[in-house]
C-alpha positions as CSV (number, residue, x, y, z in Angstrom):
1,X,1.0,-20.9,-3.4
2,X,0.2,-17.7,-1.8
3,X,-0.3,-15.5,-5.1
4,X,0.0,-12.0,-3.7
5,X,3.0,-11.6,-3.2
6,X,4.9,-9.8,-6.7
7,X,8.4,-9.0,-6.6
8,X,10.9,-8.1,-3.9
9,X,11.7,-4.4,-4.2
10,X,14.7,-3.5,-4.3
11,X,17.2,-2.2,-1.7
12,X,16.0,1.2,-0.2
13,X,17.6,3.5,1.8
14,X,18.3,4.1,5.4
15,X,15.2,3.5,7.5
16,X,13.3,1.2,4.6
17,X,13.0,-1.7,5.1
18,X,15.2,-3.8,2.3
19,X,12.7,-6.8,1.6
20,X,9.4,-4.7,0.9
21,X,7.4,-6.7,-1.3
22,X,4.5,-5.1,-3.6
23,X,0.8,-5.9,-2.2
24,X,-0.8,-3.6,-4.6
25,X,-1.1,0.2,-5.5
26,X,-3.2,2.9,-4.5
27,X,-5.9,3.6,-7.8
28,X,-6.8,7.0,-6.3
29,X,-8.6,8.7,-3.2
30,X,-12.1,7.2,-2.0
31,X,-14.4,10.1,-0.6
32,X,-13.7,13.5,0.4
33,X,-11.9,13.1,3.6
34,X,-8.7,11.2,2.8
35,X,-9.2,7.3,2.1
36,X,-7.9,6.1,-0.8
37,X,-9.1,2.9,-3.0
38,X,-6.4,0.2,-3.0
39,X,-6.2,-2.5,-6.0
40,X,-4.6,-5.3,-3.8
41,X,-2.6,-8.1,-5.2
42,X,-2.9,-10.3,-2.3
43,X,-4.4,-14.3,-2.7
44,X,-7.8,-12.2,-0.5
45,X,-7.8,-8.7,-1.3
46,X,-8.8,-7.9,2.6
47,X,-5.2,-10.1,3.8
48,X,-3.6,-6.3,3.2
49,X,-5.5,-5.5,6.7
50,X,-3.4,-7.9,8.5
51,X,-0.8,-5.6,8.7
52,X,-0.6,-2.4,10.6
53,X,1.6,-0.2,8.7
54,X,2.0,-0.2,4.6
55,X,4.7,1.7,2.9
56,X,3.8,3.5,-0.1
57,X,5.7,4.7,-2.7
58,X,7.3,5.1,-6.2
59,X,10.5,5.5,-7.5
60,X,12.7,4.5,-4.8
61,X,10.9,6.7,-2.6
62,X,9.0,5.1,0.8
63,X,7.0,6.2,3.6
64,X,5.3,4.3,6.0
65,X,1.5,5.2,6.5
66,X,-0.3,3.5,9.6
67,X,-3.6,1.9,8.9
68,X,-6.4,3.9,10.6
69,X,-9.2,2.0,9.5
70,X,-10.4,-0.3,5.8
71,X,-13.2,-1.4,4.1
72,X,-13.4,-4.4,1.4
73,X,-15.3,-2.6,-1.5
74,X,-16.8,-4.7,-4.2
75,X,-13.7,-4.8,-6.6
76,X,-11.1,-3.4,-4.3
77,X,-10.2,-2.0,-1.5
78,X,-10.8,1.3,0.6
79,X,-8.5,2.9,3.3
80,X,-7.8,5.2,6.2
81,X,-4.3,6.6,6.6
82,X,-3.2,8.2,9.4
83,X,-2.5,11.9,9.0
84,X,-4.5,11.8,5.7
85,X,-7.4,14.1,6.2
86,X,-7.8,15.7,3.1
87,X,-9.4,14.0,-0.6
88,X,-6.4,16.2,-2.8
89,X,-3.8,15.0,-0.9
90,X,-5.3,10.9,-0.9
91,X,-5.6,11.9,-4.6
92,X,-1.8,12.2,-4.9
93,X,-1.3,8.7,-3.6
94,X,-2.7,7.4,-6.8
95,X,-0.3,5.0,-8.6
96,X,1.6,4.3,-5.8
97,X,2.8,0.8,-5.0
98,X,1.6,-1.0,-1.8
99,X,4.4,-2.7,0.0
100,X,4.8,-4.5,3.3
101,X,8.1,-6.1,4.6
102,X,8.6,-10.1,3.7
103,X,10.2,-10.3,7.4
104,X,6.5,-9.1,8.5
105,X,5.0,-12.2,6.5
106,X,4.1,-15.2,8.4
107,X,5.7,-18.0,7.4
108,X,4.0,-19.6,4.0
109,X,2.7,-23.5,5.1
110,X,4.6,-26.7,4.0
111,X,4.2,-27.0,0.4
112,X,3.1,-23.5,-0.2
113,X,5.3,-20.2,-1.4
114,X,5.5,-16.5,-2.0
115,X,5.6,-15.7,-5.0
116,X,8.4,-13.3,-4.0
117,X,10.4,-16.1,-2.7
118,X,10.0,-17.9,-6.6
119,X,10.4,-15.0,-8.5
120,X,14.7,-14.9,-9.5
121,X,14.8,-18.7,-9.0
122,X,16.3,-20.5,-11.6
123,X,13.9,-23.1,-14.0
124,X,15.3,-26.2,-15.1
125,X,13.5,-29.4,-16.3
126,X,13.7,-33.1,-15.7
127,X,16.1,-33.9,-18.4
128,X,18.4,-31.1,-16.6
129,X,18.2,-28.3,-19.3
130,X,17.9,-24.7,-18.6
131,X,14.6,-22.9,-19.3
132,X,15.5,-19.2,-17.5
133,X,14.4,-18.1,-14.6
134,X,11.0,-16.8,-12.9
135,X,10.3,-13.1,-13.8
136,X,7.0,-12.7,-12.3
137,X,3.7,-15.5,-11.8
138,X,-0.2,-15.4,-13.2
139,X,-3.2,-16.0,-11.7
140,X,-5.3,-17.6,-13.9
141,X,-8.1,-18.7,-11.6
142,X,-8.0,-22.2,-12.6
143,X,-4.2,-22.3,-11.4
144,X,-1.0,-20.2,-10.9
145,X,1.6,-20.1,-13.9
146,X,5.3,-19.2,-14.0
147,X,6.6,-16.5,-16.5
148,X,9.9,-17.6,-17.1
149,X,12.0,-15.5,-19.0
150,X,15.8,-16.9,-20.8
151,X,17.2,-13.9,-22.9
152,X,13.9,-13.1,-25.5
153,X,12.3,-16.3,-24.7
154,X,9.2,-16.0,-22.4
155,X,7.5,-19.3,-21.7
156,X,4.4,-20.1,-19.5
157,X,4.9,-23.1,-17.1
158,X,1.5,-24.1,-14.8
159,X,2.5,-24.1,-11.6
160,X,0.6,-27.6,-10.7
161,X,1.5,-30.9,-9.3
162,X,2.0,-32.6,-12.1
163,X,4.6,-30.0,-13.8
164,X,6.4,-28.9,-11.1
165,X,8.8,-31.7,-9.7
166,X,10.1,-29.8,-6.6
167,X,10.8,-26.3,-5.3
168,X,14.6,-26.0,-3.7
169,X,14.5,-22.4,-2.3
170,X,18.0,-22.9,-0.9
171,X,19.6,-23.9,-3.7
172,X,17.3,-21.7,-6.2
173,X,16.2,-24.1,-8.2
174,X,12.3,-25.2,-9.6
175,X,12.8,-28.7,-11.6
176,X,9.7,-28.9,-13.8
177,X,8.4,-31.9,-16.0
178,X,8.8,-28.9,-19.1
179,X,10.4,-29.6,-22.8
180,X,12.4,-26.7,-24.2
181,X,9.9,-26.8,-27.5
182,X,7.0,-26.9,-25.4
């Protein structure tokens, strides 16, 4: 499972791209002349360079930025945008979400997802039951877990081999090996 991936964002308008995906968010600026620091929520916090051009926004509002240069800092990230010369100005980035196209994204290997592609798909377990559907995923280190969410209920399914039974992306459907008490 490729973990950096959070949910889709929704449809913008003309000129957006319609499947931007949040990578991350801009904590604030990084010097005096224009980088910002990037928290990235990518599996390797340095993946983010692999693409050219991020859009950055909030609210509905995008604008792509082209990557100048980046750094890999200790806890996060570091960044050179073009036409961002100034510290006040990278300072008004901050809190802004990080998001690149899915269509950009290579394809995830056999066996391995997006967590964008899992997050709406529907959760239902072995004895055929209906436990909601994926609102978002955890990293936990130790393994990757499913936030499920039906109404007020919120459960936590591991996403390992011996929970998860299969992943049907086409028909949007995750079986798991998961009781409805559990």
């Amino acid at each position: 499972m490729k973990p950096a991936d959070q949910k889709p964002i929704a449809a913008s308008p003309a000129g957006v791209p319609a499947d931007l995906v949040s990578m991350g968010f801009v904590a604030g600026a990084f010097g005096i002349r224009g980088w910002v620091k990037v928290v990235s929520d990518t599996e390797y916090a340095d993946s983010l360079f692999d693409y050219d051009v991020w859009w950055l926004g909030r609210n509905g509002n995008w604008r792509a930025y082209r990557v100048e240069e980046g750094n890999r800092q200790p806890k996060n990230l570091s960044a050179k945008l073009e036409g961002v010369t100034d510290r006040d100005v990278a300072h008004g980035f901050k809190g802004m979400t990080v998001a690149i196209p899915r269509s950009a994204m290579p394809p995830a290997d056999e066996g391995e997802y997006y967590w964008a592609d899992l997050i709406g798909l529907a959760v239902v377990n072995l004895q055929g039951e209906s436990l909601g559907k994926v609102d978002n995923l955890l990293s936990t280190g130790a393994n990757d877990v499913l936030v499920v969410k039906d109404g007020q209920v919120e459960r936590l399914i591991p996403f390992v081999g011996p929970v998860i039974d299969s992943v049907d992306q086409l028909a949007g459907v995750i079986k798991v090996d998961w009781g409805l008490d559990y």
